[in-house]
mmCIF file of the C-alpha atoms, coordinates in Angstrom:
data_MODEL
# 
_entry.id   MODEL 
# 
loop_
_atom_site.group_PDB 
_atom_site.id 
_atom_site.type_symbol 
_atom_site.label_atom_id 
_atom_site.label_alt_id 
_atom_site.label_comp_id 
_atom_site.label_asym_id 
_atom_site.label_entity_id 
_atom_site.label_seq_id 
_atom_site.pdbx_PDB_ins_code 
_atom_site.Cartn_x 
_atom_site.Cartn_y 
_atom_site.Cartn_z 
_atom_site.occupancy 
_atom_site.B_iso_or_equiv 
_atom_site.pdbx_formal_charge 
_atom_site.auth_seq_id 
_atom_site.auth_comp_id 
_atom_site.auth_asym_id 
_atom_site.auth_atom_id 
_atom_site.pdbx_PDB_model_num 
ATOM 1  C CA . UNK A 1 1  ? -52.180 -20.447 16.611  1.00 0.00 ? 1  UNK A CA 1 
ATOM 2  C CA . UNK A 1 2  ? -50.011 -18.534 19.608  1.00 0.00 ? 2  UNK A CA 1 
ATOM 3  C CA . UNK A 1 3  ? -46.650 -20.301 18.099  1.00 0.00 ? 3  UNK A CA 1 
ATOM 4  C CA . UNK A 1 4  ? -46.949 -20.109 14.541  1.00 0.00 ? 4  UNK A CA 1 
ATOM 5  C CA . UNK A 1 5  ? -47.480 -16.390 14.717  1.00 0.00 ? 5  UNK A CA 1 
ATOM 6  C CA . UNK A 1 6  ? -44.417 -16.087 16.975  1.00 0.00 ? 6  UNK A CA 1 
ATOM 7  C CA . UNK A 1 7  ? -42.814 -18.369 14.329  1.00 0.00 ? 7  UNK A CA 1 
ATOM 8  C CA . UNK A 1 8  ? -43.721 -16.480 11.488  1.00 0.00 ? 8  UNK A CA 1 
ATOM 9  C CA . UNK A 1 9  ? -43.219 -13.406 13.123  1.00 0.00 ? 9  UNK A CA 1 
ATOM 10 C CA . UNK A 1 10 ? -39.320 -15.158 13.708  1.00 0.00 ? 10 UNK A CA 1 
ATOM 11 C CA . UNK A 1 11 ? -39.038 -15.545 10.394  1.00 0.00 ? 11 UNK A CA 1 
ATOM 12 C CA . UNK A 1 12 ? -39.853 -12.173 9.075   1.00 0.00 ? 12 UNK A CA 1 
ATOM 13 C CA . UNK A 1 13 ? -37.037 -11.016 11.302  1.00 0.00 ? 13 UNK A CA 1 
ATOM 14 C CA . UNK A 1 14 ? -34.310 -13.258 10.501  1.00 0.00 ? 14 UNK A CA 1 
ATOM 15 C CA . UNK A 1 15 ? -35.100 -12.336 6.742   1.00 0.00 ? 15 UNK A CA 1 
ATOM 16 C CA . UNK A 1 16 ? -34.438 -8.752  7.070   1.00 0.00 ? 16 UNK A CA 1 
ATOM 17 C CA . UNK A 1 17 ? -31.501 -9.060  8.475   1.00 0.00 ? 17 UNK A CA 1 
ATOM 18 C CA . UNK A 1 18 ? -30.314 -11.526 5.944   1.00 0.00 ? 18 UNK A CA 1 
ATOM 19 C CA . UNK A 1 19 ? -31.485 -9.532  2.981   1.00 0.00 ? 19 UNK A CA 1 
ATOM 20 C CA . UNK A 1 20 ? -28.838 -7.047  3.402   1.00 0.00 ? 20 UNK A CA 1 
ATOM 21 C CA . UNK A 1 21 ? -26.277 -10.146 3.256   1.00 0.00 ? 21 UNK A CA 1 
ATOM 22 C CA . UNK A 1 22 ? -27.755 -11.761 0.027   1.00 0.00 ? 22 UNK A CA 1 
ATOM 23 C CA . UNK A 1 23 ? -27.999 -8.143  -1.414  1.00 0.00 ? 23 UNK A CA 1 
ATOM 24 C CA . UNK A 1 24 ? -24.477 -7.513  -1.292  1.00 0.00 ? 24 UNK A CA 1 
ATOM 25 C CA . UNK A 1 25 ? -22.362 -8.264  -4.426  1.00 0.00 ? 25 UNK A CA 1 
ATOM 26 C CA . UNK A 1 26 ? -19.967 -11.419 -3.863  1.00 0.00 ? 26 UNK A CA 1 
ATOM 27 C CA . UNK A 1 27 ? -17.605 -10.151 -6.611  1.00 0.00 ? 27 UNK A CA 1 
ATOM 28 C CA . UNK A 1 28 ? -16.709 -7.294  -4.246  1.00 0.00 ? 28 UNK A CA 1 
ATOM 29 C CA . UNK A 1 29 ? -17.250 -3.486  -5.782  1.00 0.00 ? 29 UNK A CA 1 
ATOM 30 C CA . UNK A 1 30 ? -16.159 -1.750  -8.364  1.00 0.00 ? 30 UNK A CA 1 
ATOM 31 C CA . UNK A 1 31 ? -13.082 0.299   -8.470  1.00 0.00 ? 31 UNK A CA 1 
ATOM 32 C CA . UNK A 1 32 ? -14.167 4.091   -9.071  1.00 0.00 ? 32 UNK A CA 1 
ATOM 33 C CA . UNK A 1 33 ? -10.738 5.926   -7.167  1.00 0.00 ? 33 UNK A CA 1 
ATOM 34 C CA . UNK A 1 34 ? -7.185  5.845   -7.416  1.00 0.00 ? 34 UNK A CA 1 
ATOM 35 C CA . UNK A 1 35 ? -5.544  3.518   -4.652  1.00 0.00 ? 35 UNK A CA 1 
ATOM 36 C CA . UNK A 1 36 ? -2.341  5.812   -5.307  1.00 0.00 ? 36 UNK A CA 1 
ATOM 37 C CA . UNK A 1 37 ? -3.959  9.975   -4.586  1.00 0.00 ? 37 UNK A CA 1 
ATOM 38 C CA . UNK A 1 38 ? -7.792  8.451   -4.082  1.00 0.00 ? 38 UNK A CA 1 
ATOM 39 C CA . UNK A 1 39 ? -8.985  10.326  -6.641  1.00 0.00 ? 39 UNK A CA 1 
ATOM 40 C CA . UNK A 1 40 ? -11.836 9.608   -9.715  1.00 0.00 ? 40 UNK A CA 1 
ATOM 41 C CA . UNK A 1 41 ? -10.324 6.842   -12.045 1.00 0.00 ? 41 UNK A CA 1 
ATOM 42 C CA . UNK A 1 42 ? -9.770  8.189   -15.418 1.00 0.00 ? 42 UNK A CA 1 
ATOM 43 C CA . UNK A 1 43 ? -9.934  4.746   -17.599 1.00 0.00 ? 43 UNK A CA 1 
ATOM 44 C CA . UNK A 1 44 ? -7.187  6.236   -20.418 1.00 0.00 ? 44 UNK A CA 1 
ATOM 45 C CA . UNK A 1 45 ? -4.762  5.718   -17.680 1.00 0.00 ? 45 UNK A CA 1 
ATOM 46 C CA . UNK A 1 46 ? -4.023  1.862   -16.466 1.00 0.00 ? 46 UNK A CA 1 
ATOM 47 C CA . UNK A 1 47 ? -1.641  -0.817  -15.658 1.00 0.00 ? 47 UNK A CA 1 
ATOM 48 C CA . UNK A 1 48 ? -2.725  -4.611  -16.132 1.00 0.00 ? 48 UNK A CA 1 
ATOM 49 C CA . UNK A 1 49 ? -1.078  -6.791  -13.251 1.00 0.00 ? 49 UNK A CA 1 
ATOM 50 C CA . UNK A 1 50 ? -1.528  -10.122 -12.636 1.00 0.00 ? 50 UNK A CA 1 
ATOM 51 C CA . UNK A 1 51 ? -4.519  -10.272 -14.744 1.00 0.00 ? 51 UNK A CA 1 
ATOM 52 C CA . UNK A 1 52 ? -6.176  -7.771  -13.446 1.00 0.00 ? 52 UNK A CA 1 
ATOM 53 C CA . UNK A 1 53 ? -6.984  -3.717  -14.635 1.00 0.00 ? 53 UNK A CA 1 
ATOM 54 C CA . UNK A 1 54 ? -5.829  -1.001  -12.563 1.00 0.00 ? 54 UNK A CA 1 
ATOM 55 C CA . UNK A 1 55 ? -6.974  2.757   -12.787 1.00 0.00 ? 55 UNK A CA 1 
ATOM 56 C CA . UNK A 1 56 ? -5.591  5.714   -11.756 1.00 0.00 ? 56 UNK A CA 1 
ATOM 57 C CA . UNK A 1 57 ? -6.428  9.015   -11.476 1.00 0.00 ? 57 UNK A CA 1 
ATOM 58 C CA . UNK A 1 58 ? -3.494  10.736  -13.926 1.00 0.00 ? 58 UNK A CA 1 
ATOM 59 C CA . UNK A 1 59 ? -0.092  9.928   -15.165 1.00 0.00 ? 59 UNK A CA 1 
ATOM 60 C CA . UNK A 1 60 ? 2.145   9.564   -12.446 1.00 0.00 ? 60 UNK A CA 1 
ATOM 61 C CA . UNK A 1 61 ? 0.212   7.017   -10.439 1.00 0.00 ? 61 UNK A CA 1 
ATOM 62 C CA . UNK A 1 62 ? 0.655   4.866   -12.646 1.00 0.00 ? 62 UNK A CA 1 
ATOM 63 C CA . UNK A 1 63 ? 4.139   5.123   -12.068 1.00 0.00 ? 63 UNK A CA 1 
ATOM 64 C CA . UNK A 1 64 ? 3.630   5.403   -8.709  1.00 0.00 ? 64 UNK A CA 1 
ATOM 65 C CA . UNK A 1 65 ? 1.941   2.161   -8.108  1.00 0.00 ? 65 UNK A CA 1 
ATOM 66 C CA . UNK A 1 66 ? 4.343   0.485   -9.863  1.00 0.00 ? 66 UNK A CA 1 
ATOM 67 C CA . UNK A 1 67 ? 7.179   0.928   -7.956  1.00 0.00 ? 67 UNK A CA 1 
ATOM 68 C CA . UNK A 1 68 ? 5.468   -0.832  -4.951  1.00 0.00 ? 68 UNK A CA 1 
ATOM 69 C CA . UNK A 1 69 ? 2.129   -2.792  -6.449  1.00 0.00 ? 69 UNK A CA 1 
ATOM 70 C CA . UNK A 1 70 ? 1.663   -4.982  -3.676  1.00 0.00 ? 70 UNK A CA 1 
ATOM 71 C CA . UNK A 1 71 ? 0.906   -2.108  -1.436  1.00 0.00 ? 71 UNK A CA 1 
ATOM 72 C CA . UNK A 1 72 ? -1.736  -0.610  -3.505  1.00 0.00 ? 72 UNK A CA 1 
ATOM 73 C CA . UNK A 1 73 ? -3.249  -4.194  -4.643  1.00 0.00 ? 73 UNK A CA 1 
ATOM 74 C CA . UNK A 1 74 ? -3.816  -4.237  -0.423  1.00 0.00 ? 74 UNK A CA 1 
ATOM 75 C CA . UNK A 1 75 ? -5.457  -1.249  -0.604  1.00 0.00 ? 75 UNK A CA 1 
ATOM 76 C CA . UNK A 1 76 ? -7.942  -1.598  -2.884  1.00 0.00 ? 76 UNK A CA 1 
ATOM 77 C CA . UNK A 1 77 ? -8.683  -4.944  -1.068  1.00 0.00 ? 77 UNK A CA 1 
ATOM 78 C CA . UNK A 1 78 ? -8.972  -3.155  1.933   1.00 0.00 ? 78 UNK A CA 1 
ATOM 79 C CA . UNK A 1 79 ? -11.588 -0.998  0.444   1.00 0.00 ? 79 UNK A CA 1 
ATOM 80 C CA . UNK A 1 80 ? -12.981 -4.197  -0.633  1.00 0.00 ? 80 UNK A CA 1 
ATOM 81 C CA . UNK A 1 81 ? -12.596 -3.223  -4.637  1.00 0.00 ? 81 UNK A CA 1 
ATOM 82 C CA . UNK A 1 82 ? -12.236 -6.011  -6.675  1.00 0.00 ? 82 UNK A CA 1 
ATOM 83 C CA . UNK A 1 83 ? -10.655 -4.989  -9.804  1.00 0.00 ? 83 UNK A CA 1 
ATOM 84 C CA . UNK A 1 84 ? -11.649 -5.775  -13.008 1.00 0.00 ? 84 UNK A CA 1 
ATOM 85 C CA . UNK A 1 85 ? -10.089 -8.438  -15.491 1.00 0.00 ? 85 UNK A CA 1 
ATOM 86 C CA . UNK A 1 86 ? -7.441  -7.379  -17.670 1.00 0.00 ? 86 UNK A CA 1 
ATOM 87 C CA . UNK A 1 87 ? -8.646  -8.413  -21.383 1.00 0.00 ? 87 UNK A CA 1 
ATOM 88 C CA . UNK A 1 88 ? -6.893  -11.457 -22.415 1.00 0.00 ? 88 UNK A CA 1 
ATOM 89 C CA . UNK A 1 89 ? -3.036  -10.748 -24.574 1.00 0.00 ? 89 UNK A CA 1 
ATOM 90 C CA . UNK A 1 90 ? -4.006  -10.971 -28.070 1.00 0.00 ? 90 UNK A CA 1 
ATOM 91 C CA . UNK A 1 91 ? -7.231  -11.479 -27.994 1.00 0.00 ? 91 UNK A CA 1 
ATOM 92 C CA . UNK A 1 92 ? -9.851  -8.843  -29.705 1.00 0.00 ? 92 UNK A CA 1 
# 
């Protein structure tokens, strides 16, 4: 009886800690600030690259990022943001 309590109680354990793991979103998190000034995304102001949405804060960083995209695409990895999929040309 000694060992399957210690076995449960083993168990218990190992699934707290996991839970945090299988809680966390695979897709990566939202973007909500600017990779260019870090501010709050307004969504009037965009550029689509490579298929994918990119916010900005105002007019300007839009510009801004693309001069040097790459740079700001690494960013917003960093911050582990996964941006959102630009709609599809043409399509409604």
């Amino acid at each position: 009886m000694k060992s399957a309590t210690s076995v449960l109680a083993v168990l218990m354990v190992f699934s707290l800690l996991a839970a945090p793991l299988s809680a966390a979103d695979p897709k990566g998190k939202p973007q909500t600030t600017c990779p260019v000034l870090g501010g709050n995304i307004d969504k009037n102001v965009y550029v689509d690259y490579q298929g994918y949405r990119i916010y900005f804060c105002c007019t300007g960083c839009d510009a801004e990022f693309k001069k040097n995209p790459e740079k700001y695409m690494k960013k917003l990895q960093d911050q582990g943001v996964t941006p959102e999929k630009a709609p599809a040309a043409g399509k409604k």
